[in-house]
N, C-alpha and C positions, 0 to 999 in steps of 0.2 A: 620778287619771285626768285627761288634758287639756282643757281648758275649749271648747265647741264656736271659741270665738275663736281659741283656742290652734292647734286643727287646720286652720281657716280660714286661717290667717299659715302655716304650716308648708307647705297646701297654697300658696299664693301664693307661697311662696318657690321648691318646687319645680316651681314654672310657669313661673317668668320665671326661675328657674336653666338647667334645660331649654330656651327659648329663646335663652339666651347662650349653653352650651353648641353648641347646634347651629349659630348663625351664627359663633361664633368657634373651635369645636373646646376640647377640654377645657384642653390645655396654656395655650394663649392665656386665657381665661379667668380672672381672679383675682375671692377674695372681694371686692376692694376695687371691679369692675367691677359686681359683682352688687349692693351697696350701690348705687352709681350707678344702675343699670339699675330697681330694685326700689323704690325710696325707703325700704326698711328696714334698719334700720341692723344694726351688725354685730356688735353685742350679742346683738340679736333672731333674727339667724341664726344665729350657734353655739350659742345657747341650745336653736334645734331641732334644727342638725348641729355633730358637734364636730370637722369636717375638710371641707372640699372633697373631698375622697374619698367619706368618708361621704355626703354628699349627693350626689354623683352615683351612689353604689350607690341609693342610695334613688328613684334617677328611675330607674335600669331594673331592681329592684323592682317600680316602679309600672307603669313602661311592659309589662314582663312578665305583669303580672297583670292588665293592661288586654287584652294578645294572647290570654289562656287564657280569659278571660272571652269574648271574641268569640268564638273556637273554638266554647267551648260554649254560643254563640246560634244561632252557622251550621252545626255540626255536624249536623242534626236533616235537613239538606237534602239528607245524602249517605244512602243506603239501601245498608247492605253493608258487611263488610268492606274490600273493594277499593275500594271510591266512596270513604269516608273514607278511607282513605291517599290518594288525590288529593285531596281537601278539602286535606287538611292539607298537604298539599304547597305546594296554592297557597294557602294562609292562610298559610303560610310566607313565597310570594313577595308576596302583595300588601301584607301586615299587618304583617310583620317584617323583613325584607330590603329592603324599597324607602322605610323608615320612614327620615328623614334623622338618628337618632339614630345608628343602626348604626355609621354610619363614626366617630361621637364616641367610642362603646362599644369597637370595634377599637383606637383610639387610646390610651383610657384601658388596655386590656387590654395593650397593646403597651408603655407606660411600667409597667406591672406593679406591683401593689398591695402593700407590704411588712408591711401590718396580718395577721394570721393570721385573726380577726376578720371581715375585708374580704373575705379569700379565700373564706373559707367564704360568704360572700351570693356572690361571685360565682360558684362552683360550686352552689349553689342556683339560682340565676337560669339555668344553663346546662341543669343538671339535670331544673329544673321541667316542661317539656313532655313528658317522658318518663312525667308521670302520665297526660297526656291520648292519648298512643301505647295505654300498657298499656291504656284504656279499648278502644282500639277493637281493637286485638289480642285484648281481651276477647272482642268481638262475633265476633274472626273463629274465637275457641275454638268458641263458641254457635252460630255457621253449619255448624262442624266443617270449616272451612277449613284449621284447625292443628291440633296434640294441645295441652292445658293447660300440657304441663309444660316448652313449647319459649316460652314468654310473656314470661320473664326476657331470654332473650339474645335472643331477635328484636327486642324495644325495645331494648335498645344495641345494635343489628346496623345498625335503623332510624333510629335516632336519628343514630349516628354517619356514617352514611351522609348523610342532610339538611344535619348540620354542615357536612362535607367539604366539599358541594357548593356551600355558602353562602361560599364563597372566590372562587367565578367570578362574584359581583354585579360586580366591578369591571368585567368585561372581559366581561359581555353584558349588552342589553336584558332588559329583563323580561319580553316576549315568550320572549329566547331562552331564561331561566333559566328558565322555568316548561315550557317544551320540555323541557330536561334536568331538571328536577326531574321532570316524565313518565318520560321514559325510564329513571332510576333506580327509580321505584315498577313500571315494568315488570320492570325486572333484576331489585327486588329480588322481585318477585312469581315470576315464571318462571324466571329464571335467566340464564346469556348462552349454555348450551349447545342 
């Protein structure tokens, strides 16, 4: 098991990695920048990551588990069904999509991870909010908003739909994105007939 010190440097590493990342974009970025950046040397960090790859999955890992954990502080504030699907909508836009990681995340997803390994955290990390959807697709079973057994595909119906729509941060304010994240939780609630 790792020594509380051990996890202290590990954490430190993927603090000020995260910081380079975001000011220079992943490509730009080298271990030899992060030794500089860090004052740890570069024994010490492949001792905790054994790839600049790896280490960047492990910062949105983190940064993903840090989004679901918010969720389920601010979730409690929505009452319903339909209230959380807006929650999460705009937990989406404010928490996730306007985070200055994102555009690093795109980059790193866009040069494409060749570890098999790799991929799998990355479709994990993609995956993950889909538990906190079924949650509340739960509730909207429990309200009898839906039948039980429609649970499975309405969370990738929903989720896939959130994805999509997380393409247009380039090309709108975050005012307007959380507009259109509305109006898809409207569609997807009622329909467009």
């Amino acid at each position: 098991m790792a020594t509380e010190k051990a996890l202290r440097k590990r954490d430190l590493i993927l603090d000020k990695a995260k910081e380079l990342f975001i000011q220079h974009g992943y490509a730009a970025t080298s271990m030899d920048d992060l030794v500089r950046y860090s004052g740890i040397s570069k024994g010490s960090i492949y001792y905790h990551f054994e790839s600049k790859e790896q280490l960047f999955v492990q910062i949105l890992l983190r940064q993903n588990d840090e989004w679901m954990r918010a969720w389920e502080e601010k979730s409690s504030q929505y009452s319903g069904f339909e209230a959380k699907l807006y929650g999460v909508a705009d937990h989406l836009v404010d928490d996730f999509y306007l985070n200055p990681l994102v555009k690093v995340a795109e980059e790193f997803h866009l040069g494409g991870a060749e570890d098999s390994n790799l991929m799998e955290q990355l479709l994990e990390i993609v995956q993950a909010p889909r538990q906190l959807y079924r949650d509340i697709f739960a509730d909207g079973v429990r309200e009898g908003k839906m039948a039980a057994d429609d649970v499975d595909e309405m969370v990738i119906i929903f989720a896939s739909m959130l994805d999509g729509m997380s393409t247009s941060f380039y090309e709108r304010s975050s005012e307007d994105l959380r507009k259109l994240y509305h109006r898809g939780v409207d569609i997807f609630l009622r329909g467009i007939l």
